[in-house]
C-alpha positions in Angstrom: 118.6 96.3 97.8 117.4 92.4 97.3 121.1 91.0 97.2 119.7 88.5 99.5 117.8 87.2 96.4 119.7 87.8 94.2 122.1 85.4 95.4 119.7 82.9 94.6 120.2 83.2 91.1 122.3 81.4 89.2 124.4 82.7 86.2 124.7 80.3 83.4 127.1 81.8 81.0 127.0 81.3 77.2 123.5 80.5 77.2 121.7 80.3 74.9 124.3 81.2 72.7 127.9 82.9 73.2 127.7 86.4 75.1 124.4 85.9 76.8 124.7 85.5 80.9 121.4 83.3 81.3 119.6 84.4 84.9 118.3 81.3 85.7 115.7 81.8 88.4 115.0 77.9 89.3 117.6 78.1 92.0 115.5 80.7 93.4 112.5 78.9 93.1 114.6 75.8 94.5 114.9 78.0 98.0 111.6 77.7 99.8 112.6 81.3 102.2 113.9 82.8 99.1 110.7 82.1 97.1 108.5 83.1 99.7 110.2 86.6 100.6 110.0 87.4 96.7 106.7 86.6 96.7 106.2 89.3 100.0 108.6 91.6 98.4 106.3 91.8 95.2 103.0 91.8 97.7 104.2 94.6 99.5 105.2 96.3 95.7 101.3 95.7 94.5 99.8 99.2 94.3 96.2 99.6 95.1 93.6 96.7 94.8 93.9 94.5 92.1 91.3 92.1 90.4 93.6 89.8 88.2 97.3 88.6 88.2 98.0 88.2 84.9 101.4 85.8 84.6 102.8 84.9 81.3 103.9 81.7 80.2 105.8 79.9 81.7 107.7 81.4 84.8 105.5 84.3 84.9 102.3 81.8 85.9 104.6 80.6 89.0 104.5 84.4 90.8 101.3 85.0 89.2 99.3 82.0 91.3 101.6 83.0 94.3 101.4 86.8 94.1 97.1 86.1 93.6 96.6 84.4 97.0 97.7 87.6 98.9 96.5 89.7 97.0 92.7 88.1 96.7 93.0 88.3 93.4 92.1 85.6 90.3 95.4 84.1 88.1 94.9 85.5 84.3 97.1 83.0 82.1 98.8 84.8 79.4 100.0 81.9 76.8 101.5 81.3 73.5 99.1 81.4 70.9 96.9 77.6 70.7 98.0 76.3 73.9 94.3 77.4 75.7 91.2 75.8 74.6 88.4 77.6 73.5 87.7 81.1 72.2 91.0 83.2 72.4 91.6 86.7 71.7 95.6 87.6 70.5 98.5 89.7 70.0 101.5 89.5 67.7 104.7 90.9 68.6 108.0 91.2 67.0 111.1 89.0 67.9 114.7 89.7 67.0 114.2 87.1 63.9 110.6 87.2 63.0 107.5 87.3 65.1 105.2 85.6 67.5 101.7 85.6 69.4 100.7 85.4 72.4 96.4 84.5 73.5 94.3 85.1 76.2 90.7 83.8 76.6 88.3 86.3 75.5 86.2 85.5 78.7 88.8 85.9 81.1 88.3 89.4 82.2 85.1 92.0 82.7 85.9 95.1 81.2 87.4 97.9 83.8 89.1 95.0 85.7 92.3 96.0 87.3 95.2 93.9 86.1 98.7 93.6 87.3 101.1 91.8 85.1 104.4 89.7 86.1 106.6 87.7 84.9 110.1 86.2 86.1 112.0 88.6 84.1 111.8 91.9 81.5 115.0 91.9 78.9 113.8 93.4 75.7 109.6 94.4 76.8 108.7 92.6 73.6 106.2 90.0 75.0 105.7 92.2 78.2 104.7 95.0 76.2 102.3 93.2 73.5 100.8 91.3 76.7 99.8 95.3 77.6 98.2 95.8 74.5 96.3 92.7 74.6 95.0 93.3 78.0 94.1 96.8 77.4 92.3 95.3 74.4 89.9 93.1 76.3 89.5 96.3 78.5 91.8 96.0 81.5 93.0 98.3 83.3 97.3 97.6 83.4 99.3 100.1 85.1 101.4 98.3 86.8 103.9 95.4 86.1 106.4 93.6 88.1 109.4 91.9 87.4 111.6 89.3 89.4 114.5 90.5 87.3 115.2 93.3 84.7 117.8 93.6 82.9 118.0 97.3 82.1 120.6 97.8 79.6 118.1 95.9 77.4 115.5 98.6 77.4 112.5 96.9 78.5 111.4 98.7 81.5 112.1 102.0 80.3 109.9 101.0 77.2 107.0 100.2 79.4 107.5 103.1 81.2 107.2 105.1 78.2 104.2 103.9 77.5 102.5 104.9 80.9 103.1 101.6 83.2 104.9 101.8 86.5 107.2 98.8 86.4 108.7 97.1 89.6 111.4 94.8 89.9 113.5 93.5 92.8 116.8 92.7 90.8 118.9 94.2 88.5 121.6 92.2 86.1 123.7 94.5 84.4 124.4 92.9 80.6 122.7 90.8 78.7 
């Protein structure tokens, strides 16, 4: 459906360890046409009227700012816990070796705000789905999240659409 895009992504095999096929999206971004349809493609995707484009860090704040101009919507920066100043609100979520925590600021959204996540790609849902939770917390509305690239025998889309979230993506890896 978006071979033309997905052409624009490089493989790196073996990274970062032996087995994994790393979808390195910065030969995507490299491609001005390339960048800018994905950014259309995931326009056209939005749903409905949206207040806040939340994008978490890093790639995901690169579609985030793009997908928020279109859209007429603020950028909501989703970052690893202590990166933003002042008073933060957080989330833990579980990694394959221990855990982690992501922040948002606790001013960064009026409660009943729509919010559409992205981010450059969904493997596991791990950080996607604890990004969800802390949204929802601060009182967003998420139903919807988009993707660049999922990779689907990972489980992560079909995990957030367990829990209730329509999930869009324009490419699909097969693999890790």
């Amino acid at each position: 459906m978006n071979d033309d895009l997905k052409a624009l992504i490089r493989t790196i095999p073996d990274f970062p360890k032996p087995g994994i096929q790393f979808r390195d999206i910065t030969t995507l971004l490299l491609d001005p046409a390339g960048y800018a349809t994905t950014i259309d493609r995931m326009v056209r995707a939005t749903i409905g009227k949206v207040d806040l484009v939340a994008g978490i860090e890093a790639r995901g704040f690169l579609f985030a700012a793009a997908l928020a101009v279109p859209l007429n919507a603020g950028v909501l920066l989703i970052r690893k816990d202590g990166k933003l100043p002042g008073a933060t609100i957080a989330e833990d979520y579980a990694l394959e070796y221990g855990q982690d925590r992501i922040a948002m600021h606790e001013d960064a959204l009026v409660p009943g705000q729509r919010v559409l996540l992205v981010d450059d790609l969904i493997a596991t849902g791990g950080t996607a789905r604890a990004a969800i939770r802390l949204l929802r917390k601060a009182g967003a509305t998420v139903d919807q999240v988009q993707f660049v690239v999922d990779l689907p025998d990972l489980g992560g889309a079909d995990a957030l659409r367990a829990g209730g979230v329509r999930v869009d993506s324009l490419i699909r890896f097969a693999g890790h």
